[in-house]
N, CA, C and O atoms as a CHARMM CRD file, in Angstrom:
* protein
*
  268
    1    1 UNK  N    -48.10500  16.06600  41.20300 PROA 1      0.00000
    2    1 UNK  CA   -47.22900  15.61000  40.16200 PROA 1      0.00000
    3    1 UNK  C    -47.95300  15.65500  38.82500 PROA 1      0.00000
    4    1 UNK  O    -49.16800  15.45300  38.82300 PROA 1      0.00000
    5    2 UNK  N    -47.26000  15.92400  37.59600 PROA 2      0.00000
    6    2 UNK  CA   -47.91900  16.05100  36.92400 PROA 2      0.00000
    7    2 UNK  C    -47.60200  14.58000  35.27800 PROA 2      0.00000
    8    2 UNK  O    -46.53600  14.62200  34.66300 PROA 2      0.00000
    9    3 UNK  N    -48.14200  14.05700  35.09600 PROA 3      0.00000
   10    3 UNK  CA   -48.14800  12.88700  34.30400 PROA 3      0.00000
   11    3 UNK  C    -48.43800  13.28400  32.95900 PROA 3      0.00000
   12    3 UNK  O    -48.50700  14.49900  32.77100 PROA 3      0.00000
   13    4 UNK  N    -48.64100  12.44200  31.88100 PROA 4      0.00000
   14    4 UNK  CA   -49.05200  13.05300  30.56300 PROA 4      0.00000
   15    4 UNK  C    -50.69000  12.53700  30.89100 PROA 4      0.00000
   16    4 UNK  O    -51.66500  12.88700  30.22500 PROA 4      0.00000
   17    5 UNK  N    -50.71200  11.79200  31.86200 PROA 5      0.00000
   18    5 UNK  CA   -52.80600  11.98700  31.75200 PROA 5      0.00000
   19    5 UNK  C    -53.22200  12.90800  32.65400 PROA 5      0.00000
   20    5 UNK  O    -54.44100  13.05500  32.73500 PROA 5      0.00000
   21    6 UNK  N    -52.41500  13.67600  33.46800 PROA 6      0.00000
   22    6 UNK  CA   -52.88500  14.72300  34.39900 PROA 6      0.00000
   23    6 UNK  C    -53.34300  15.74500  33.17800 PROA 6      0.00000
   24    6 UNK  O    -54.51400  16.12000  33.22900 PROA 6      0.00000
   25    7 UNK  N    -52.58500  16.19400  32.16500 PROA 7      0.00000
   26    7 UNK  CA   -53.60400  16.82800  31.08100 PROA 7      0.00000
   27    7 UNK  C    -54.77300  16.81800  30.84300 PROA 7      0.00000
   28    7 UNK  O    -55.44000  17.85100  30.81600 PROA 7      0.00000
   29    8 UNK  N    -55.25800  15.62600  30.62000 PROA 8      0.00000
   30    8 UNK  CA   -56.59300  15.25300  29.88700 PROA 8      0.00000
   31    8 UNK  C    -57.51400  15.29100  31.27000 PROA 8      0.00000
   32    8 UNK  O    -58.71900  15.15500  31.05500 PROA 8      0.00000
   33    9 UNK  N    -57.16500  15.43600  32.50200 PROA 9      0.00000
   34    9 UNK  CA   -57.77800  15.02200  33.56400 PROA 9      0.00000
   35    9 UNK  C    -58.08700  16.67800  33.56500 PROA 9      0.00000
   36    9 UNK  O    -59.24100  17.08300  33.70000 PROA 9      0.00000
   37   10 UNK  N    -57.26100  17.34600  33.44600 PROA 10     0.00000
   38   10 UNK  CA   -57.26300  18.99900  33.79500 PROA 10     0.00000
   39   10 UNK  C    -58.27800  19.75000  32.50900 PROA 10     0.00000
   40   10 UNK  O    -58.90600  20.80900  32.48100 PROA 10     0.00000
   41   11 UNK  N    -58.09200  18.66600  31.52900 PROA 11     0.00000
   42   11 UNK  CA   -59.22300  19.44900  30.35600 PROA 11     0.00000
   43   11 UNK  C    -60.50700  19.21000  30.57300 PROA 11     0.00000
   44   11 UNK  O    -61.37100  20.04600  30.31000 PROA 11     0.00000
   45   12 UNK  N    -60.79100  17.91400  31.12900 PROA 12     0.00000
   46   12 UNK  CA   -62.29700  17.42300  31.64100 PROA 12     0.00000
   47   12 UNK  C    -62.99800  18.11300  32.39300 PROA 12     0.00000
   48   12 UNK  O    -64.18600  18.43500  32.37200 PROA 12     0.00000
   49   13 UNK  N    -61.30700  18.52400  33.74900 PROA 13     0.00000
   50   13 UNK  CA   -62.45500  19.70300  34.59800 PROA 13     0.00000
   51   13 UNK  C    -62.31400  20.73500  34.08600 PROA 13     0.00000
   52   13 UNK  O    -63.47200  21.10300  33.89100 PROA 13     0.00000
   53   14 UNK  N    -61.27900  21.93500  33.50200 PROA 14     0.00000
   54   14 UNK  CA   -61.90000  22.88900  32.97800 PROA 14     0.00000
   55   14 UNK  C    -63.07300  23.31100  32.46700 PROA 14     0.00000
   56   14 UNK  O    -63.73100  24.29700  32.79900 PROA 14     0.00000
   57   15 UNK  N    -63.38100  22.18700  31.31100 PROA 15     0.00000
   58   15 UNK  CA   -64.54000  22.17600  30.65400 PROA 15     0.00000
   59   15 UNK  C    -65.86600  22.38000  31.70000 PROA 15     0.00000
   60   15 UNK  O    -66.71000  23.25500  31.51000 PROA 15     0.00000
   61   16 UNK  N    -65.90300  21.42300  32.83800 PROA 16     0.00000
   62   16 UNK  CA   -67.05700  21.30600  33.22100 PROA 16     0.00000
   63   16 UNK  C    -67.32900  22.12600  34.67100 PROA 16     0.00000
   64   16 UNK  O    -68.36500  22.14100  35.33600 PROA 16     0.00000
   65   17 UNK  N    -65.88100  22.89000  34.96600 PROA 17     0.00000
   66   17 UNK  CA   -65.59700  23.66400  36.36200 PROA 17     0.00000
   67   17 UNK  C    -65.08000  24.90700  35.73300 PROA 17     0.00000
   68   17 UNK  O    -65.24300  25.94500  36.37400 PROA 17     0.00000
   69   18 UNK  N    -64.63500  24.95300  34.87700 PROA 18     0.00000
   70   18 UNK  CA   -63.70800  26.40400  34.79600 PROA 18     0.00000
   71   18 UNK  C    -63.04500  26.97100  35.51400 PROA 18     0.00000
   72   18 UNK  O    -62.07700  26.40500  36.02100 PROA 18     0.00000
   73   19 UNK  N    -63.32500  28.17000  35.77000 PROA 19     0.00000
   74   19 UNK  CA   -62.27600  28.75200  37.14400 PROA 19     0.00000
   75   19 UNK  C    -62.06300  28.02700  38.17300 PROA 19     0.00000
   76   19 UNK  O    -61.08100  28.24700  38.88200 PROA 19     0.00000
   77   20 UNK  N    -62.86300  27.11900  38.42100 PROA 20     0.00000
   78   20 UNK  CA   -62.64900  26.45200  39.83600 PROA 20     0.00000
   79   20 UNK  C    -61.60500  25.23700  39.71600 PROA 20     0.00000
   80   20 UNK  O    -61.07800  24.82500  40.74900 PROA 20     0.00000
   81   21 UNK  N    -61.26900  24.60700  38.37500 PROA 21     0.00000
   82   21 UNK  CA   -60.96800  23.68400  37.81200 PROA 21     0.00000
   83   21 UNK  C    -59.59100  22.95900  38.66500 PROA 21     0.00000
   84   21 UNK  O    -59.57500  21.83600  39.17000 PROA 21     0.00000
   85   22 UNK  N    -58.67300  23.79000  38.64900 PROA 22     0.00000
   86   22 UNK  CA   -57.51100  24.05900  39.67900 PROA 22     0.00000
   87   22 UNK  C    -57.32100  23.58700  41.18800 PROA 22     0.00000
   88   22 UNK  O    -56.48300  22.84600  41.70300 PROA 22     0.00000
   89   23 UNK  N    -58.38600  24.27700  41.69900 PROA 23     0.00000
   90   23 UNK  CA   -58.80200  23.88500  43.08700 PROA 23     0.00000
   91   23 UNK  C    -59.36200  22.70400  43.42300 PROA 23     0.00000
   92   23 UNK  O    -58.97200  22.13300  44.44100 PROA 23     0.00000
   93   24 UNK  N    -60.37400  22.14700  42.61400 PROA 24     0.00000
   94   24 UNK  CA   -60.80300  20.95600  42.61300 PROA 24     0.00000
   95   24 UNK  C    -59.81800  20.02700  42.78300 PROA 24     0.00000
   96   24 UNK  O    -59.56500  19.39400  43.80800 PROA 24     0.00000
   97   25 UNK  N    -59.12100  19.96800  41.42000 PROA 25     0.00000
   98   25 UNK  CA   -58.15600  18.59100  40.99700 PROA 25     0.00000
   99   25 UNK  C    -57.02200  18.84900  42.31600 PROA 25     0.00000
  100   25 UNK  O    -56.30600  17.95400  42.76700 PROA 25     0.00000
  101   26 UNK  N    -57.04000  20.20800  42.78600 PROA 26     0.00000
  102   26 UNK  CA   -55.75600  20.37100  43.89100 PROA 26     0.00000
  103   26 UNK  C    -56.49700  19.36700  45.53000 PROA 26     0.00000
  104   26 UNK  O    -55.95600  18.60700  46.33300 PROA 26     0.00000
  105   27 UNK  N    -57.78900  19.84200  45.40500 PROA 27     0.00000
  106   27 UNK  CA   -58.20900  19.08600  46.78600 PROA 27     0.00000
  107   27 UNK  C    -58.84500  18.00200  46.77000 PROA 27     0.00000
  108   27 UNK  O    -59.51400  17.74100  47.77000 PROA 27     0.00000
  109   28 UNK  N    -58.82700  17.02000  45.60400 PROA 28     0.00000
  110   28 UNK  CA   -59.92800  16.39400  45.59400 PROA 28     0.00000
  111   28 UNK  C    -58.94200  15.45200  45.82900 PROA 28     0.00000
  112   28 UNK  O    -57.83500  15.84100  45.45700 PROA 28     0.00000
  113   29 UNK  N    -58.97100  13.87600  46.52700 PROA 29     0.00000
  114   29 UNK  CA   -57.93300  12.75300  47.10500 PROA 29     0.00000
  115   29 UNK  C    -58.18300  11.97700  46.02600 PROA 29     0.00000
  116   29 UNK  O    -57.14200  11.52700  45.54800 PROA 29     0.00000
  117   30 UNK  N    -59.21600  11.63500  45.43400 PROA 30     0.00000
  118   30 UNK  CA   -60.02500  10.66600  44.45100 PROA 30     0.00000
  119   30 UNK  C    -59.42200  11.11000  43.12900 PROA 30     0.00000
  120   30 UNK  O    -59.00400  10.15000  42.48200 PROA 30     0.00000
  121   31 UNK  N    -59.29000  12.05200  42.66100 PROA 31     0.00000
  122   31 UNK  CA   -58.13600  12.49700  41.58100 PROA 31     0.00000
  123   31 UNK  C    -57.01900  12.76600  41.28700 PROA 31     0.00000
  124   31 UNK  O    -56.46800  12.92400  40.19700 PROA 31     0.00000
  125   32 UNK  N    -56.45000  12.85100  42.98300 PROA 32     0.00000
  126   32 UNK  CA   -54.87700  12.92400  42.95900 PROA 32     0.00000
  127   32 UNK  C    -54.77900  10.94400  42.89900 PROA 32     0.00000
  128   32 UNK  O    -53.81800  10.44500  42.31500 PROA 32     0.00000
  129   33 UNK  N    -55.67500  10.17900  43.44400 PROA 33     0.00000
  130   33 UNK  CA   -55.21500   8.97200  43.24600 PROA 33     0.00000
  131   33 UNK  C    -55.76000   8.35500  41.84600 PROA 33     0.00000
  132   33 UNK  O    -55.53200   7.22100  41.42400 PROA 33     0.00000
  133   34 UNK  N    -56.20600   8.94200  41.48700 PROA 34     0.00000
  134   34 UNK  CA   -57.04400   8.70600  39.53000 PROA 34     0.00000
  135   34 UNK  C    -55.61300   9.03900  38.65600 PROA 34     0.00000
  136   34 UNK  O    -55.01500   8.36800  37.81500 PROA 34     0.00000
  137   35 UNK  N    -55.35600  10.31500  39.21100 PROA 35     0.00000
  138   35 UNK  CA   -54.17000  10.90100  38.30000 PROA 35     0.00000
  139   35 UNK  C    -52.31200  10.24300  38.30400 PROA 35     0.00000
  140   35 UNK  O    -51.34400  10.49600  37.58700 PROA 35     0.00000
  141   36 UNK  N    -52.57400   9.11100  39.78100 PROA 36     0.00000
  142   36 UNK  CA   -51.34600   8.30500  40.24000 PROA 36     0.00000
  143   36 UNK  C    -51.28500   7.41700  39.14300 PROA 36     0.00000
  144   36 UNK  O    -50.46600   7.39700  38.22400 PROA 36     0.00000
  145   37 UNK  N    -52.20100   6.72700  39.34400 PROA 37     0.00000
  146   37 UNK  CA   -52.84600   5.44300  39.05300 PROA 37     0.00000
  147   37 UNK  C    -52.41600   5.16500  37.68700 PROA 37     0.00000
  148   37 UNK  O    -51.90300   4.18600  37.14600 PROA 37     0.00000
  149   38 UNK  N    -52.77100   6.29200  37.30400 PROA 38     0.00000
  150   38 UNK  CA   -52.66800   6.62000  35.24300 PROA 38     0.00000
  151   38 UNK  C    -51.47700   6.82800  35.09500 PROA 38     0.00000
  152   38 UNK  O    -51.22000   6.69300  33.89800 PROA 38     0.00000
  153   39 UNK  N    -50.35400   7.15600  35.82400 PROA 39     0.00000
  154   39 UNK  CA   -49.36600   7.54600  35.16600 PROA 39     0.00000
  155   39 UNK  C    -48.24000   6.75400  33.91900 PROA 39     0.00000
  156   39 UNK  O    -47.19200   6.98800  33.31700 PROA 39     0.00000
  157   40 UNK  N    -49.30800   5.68500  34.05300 PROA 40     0.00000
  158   40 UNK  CA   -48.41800   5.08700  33.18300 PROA 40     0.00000
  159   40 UNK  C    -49.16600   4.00900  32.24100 PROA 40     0.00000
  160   40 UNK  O    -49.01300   2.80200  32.05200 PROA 40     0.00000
  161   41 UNK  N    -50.20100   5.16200  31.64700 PROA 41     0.00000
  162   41 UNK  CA   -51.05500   4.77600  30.44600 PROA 41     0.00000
  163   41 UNK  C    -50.38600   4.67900  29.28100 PROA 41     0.00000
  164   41 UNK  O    -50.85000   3.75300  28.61500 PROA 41     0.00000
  165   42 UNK  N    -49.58100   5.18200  28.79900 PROA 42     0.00000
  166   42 UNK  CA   -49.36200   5.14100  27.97500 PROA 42     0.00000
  167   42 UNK  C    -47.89100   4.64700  27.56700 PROA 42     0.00000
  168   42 UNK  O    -47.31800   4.78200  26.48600 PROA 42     0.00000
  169   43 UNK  N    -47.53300   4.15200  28.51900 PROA 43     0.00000
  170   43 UNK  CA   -45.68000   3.54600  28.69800 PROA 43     0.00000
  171   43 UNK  C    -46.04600   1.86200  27.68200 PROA 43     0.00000
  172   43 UNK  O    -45.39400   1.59200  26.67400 PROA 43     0.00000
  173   44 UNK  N    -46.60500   1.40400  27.95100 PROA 44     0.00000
  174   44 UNK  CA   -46.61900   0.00500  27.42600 PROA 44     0.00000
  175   44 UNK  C    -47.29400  -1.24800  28.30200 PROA 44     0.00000
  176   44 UNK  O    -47.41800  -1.20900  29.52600 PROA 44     0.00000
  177   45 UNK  N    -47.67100  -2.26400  27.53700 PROA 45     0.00000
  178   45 UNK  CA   -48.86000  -3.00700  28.39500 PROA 45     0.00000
  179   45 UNK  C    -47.38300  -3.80400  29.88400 PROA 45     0.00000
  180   45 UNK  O    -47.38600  -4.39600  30.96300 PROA 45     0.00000
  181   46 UNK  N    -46.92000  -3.53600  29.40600 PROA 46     0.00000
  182   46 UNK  CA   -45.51000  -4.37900  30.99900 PROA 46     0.00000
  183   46 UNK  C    -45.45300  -3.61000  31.42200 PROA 46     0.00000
  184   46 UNK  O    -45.28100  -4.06600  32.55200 PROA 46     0.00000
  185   47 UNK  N    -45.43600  -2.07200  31.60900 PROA 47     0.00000
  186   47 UNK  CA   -45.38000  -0.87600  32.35600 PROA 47     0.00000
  187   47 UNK  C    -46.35600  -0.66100  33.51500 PROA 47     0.00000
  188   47 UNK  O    -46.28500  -0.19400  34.65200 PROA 47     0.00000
  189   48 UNK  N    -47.40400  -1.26400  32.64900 PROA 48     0.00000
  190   48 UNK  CA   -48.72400  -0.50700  34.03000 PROA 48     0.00000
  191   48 UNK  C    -49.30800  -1.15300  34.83600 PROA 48     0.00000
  192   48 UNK  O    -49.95200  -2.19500  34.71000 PROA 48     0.00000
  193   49 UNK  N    -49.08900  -0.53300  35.69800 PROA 49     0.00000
  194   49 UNK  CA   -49.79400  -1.25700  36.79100 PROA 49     0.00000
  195   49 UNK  C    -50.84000  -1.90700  36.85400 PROA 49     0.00000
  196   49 UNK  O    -51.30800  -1.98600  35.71800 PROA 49     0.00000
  197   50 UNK  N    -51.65600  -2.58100  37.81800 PROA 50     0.00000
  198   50 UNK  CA   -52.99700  -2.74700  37.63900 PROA 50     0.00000
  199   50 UNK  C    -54.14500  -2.21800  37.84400 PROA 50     0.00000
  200   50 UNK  O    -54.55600  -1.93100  38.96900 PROA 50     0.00000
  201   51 UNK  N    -54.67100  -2.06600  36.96400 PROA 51     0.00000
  202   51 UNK  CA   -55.94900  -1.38800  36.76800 PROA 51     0.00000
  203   51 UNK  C    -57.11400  -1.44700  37.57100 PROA 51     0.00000
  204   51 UNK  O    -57.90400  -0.55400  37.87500 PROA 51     0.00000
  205   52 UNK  N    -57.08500  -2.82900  37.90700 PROA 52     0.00000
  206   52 UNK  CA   -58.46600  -3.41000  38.62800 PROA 52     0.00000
  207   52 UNK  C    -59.11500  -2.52600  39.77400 PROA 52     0.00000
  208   52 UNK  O    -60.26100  -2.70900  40.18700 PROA 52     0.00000
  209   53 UNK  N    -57.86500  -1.10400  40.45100 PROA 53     0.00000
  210   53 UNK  CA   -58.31000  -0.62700  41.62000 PROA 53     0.00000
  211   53 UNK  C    -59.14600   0.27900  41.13100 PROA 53     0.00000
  212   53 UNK  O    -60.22000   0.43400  41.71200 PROA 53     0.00000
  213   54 UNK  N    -58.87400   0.96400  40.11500 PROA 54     0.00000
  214   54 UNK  CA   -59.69700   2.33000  39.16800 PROA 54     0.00000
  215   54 UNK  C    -60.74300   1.65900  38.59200 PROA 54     0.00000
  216   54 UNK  O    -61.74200   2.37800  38.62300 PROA 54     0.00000
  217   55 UNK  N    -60.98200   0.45700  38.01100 PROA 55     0.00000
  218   55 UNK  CA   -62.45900  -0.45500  38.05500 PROA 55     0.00000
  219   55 UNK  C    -63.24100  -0.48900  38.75900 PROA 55     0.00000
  220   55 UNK  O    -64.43400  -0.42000  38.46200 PROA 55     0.00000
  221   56 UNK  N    -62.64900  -0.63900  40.23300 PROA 56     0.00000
  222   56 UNK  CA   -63.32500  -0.64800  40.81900 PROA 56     0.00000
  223   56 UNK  C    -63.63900   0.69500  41.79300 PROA 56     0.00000
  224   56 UNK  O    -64.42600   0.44700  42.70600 PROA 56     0.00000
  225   57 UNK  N    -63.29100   1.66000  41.75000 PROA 57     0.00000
  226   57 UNK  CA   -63.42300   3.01800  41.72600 PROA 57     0.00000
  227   57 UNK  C    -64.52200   3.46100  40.87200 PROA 57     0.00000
  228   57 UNK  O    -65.45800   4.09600  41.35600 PROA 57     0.00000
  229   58 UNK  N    -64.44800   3.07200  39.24000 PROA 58     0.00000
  230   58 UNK  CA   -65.68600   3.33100  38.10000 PROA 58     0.00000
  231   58 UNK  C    -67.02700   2.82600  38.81900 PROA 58     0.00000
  232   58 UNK  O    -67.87600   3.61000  39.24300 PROA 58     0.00000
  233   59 UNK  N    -67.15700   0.96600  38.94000 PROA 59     0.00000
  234   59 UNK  CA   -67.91900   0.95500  39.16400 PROA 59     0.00000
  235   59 UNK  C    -68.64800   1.59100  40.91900 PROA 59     0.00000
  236   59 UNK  O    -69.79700   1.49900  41.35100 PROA 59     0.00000
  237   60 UNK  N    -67.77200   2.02500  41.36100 PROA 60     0.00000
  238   60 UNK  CA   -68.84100   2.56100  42.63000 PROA 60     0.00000
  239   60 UNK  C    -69.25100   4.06000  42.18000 PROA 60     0.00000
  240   60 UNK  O    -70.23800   4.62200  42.65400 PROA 60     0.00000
  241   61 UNK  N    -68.47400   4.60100  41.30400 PROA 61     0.00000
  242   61 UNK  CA   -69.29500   5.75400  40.87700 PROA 61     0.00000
  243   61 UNK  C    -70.08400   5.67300  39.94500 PROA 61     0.00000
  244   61 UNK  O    -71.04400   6.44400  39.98200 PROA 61     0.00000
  245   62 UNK  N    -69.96700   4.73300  38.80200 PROA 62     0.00000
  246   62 UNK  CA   -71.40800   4.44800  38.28400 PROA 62     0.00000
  247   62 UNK  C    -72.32400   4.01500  38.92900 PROA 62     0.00000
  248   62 UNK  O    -73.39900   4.53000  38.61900 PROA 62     0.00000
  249   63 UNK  N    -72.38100   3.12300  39.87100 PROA 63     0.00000
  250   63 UNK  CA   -73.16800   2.86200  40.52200 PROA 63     0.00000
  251   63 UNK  C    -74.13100   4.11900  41.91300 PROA 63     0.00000
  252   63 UNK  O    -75.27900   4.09200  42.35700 PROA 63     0.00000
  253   64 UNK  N    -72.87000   5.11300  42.19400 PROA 64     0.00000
  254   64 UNK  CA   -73.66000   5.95900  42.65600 PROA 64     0.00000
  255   64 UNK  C    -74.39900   6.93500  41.78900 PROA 64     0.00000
  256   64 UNK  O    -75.29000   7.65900  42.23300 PROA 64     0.00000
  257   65 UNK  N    -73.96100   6.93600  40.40500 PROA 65     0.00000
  258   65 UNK  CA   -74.69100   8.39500  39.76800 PROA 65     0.00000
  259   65 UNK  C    -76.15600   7.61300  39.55300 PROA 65     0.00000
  260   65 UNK  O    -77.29800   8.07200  39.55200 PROA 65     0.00000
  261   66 UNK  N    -75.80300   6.63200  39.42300 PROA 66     0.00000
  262   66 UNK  CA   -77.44000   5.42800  38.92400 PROA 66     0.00000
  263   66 UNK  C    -78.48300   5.54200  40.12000 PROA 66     0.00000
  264   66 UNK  O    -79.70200   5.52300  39.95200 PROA 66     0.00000
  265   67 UNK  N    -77.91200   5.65000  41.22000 PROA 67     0.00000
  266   67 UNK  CA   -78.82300   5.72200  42.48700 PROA 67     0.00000
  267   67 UNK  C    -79.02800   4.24000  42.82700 PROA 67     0.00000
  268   67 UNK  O    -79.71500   3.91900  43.79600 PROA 67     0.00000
């Protein structure tokens, strides 16, 4: 599905995947649920859901790039 933050999600990986960029965001589960999650960034603060699950998504990947 495609959202108005599935854009910005698709420019991040281009940039840093290029050709592969496509395939990634198509197989990856962790970005089809990044890209759910968001869909409603920008509707209004009563619109969106809660955030706290993608928090806590951040911090286990900050915490893994940190080692």
């Amino acid at each position: 599905m495609v959202y108005e933050f599935t854009t910005k999600i698709n420019e991040i990986l281009k940039r840093h995947f290029d050709n592969t960029s496509v395939d990634i965001f198509d197989k990856s589960h962790l970005l089809q649920y990044i890209n759910i999650k968001t869909k409603s960034v920008n509707i209004g603060a009563k619109a969106r859901g809660s955030f706290a699950n993608l928090y806590a998504v951040y911090v286990v990947v900050e915490d893994y790039l940190a080692k």
